[in-house]
C-alpha positions in Angstrom: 29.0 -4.9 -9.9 29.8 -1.3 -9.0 28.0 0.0 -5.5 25.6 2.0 -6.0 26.5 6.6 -5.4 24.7 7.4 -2.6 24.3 10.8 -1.0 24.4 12.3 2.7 21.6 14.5 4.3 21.2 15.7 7.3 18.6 14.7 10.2 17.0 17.0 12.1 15.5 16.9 15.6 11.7 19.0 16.3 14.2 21.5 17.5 15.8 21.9 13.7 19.0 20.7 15.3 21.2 18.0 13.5 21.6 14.8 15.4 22.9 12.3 12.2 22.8 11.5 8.5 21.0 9.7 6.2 22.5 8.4 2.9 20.0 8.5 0.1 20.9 6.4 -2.7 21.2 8.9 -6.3 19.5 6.4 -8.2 16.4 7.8 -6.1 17.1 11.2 -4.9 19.9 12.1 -7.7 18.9 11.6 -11.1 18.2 14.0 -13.8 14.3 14.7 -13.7 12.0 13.9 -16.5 10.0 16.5 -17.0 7.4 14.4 -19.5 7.1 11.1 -17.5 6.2 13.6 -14.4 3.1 15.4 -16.6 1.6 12.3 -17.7 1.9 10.8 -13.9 -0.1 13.7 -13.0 -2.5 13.3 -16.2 -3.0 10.0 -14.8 -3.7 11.0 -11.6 -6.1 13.9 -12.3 -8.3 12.2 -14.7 -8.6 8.9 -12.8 -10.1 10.9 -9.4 -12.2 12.9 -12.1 -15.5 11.7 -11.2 -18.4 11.7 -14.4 -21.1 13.4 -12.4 -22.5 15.3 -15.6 -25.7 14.4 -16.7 -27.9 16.1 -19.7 -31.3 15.1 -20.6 -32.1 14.2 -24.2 -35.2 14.5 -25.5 -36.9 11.3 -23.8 -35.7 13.1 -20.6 -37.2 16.3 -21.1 -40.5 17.6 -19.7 -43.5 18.2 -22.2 -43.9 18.1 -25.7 -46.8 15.6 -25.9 -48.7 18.3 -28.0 -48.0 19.4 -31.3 -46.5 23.0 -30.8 -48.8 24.5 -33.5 -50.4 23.3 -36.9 -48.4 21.5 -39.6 -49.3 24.2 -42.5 -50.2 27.5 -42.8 -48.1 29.5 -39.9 -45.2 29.8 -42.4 -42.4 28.0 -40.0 -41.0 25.4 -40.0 -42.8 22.1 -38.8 -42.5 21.1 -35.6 -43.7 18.0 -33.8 -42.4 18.5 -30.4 -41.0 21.2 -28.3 -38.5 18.2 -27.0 -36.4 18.4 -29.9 -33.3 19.8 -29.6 -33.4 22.8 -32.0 -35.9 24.3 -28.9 -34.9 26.4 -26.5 -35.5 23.8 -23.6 -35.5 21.0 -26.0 -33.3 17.5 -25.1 -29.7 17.9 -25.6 -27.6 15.9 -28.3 -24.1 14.2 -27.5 -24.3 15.6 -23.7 -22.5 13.8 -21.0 -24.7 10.9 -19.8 -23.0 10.6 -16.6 -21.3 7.3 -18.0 -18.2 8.8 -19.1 -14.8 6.9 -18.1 -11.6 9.1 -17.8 -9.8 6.4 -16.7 -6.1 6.0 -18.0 -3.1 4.4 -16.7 0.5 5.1 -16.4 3.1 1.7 -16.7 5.1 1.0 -13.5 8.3 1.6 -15.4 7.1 5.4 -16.3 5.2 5.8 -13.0 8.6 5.0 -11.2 11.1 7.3 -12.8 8.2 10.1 -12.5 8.9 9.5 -9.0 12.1 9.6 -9.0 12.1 12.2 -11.0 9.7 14.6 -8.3 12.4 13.1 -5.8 14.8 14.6 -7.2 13.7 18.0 -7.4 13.0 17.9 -3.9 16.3 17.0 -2.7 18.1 19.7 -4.6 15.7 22.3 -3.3 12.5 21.5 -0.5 13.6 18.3 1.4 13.9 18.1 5.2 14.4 15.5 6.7 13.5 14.9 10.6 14.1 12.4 13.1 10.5 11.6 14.3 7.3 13.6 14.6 6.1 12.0 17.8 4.0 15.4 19.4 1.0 15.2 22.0 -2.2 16.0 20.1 -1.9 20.3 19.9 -1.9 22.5 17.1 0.6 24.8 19.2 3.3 22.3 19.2 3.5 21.0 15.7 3.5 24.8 14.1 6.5 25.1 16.7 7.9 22.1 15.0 7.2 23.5 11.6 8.6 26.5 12.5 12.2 24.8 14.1 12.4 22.5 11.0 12.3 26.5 8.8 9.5 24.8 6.1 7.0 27.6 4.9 4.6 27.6 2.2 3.0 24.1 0.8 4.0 21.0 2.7 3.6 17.2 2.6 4.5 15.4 5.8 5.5 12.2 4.7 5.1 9.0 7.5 6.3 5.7 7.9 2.9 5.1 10.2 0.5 7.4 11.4 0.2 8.5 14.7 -3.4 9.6 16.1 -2.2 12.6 17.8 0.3 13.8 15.1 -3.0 13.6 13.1 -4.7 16.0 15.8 -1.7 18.4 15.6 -2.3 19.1 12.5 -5.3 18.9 11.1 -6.4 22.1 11.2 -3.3 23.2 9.3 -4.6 24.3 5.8 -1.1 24.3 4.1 0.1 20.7 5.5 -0.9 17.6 4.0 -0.1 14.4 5.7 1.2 11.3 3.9 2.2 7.4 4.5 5.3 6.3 2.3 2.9 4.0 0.5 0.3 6.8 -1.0 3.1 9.5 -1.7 2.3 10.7 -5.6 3.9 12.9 -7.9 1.1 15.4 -7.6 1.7 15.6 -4.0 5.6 16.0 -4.3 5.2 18.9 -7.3 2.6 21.0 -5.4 4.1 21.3 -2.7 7.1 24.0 -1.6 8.4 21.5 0.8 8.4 18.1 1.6 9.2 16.8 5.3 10.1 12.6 5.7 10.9 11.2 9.1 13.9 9.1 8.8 11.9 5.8 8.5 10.0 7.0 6.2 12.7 8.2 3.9 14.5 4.7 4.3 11.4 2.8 3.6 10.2 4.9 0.5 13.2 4.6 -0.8 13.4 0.7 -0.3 9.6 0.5 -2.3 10.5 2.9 -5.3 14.2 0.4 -6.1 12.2 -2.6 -5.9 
């Protein structure tokens, strides 16, 4: 069986220096995105953290109407039993959300996989650094320095092997990083980001999980 292409990236210290390479296998990082399997991935993601918290009342729900609005003949309108019905202005509403709706739909492994592969991809021809290890005492100060060494800007997911309570500190009053563990990385996360920083564990082990 032929060895699987990989490919060679470098690693970076805090200081943005090189200190190694990692090979990335293409089968992961190198293949030709699918730009179809990636939209439904997100459709699946969207709509299953929509939450149905819309509610309208129909007309058992709604306030009043015990009285007959006004006589049956004689006024020249129409009749009118209740002011609950839904041709009033206030009246119950028909086919409103009941706050049971399910937007629950599912993606197969298969799909879910190449879409992130496919997001992978993208990233490594354009928005992937890749650093040693992350390990900063709990200030702000010294993980925008990091930031700053590493040259990311814009959008970016921080992608770790394990989370570290002070890395957590650092940087969690930074609006335009989101922090990640290799096992809760999606393809929404990858795509909406300009950047997306692994430490070299991280990289190895995400890799591992998405070629089993």
């Amino acid at each position: 069986m032929a060895e699987k292409k990989t490919m060679s990236v470098k690693v970076l210290n805090k200081a943005g220096e090189e200190v190694s390479k990692v090979s990335l296998k293409t089968e992961v990082f190198g293949i030709e995105p699918n730009t179809q399997v990636m939209f439904d991935a997100i459709q699946v993601e969207q709509s299953n953290a929509r939450q149905a918290t819309a509610k309208t009342k129909v007309r058992h729900e709604v306030s009043g109407g015990g009285k007959k609005p006004f006589r049956q003949k004689g006024t020249g309108r129409a009749r009118a039993g209740t002011t609950r019905s839904p041709i009033w202005v206030g009246g119950g509403t028909v086919f409103g959300p009941d706050g049971n709706q399910n937007y629950k739909i599912s993606q197969n492994k298969k799909a879910h996989n190449l879409a992130l592969r496919s997001a992978l991809s993208l990233k490594a021809k354009e928005g992937l650094v890749i650093v040693d290890d992350l390990k900063l005492e709990a200030k702000t100060k010294e993980f925008l320095k990091a930031m700053d060494a590493l040259k990311v800007g814009g959008k970016v997911l921080v992608v770790l092997d394990e989370f570290e309570e002070k890395l957590l500190f650092a940087a969690r009053n930074v609006n335009w990083v989101k922090l990640v563990s290799t096992d809760n990385v999606s393809v929404l996360d990858l795509l909406n980001v300009d950047t997306v920083v692994f430490t070299k564990d991280s990289v190895e082990n995400l890799q591992k999980e998405v070629l089993k």
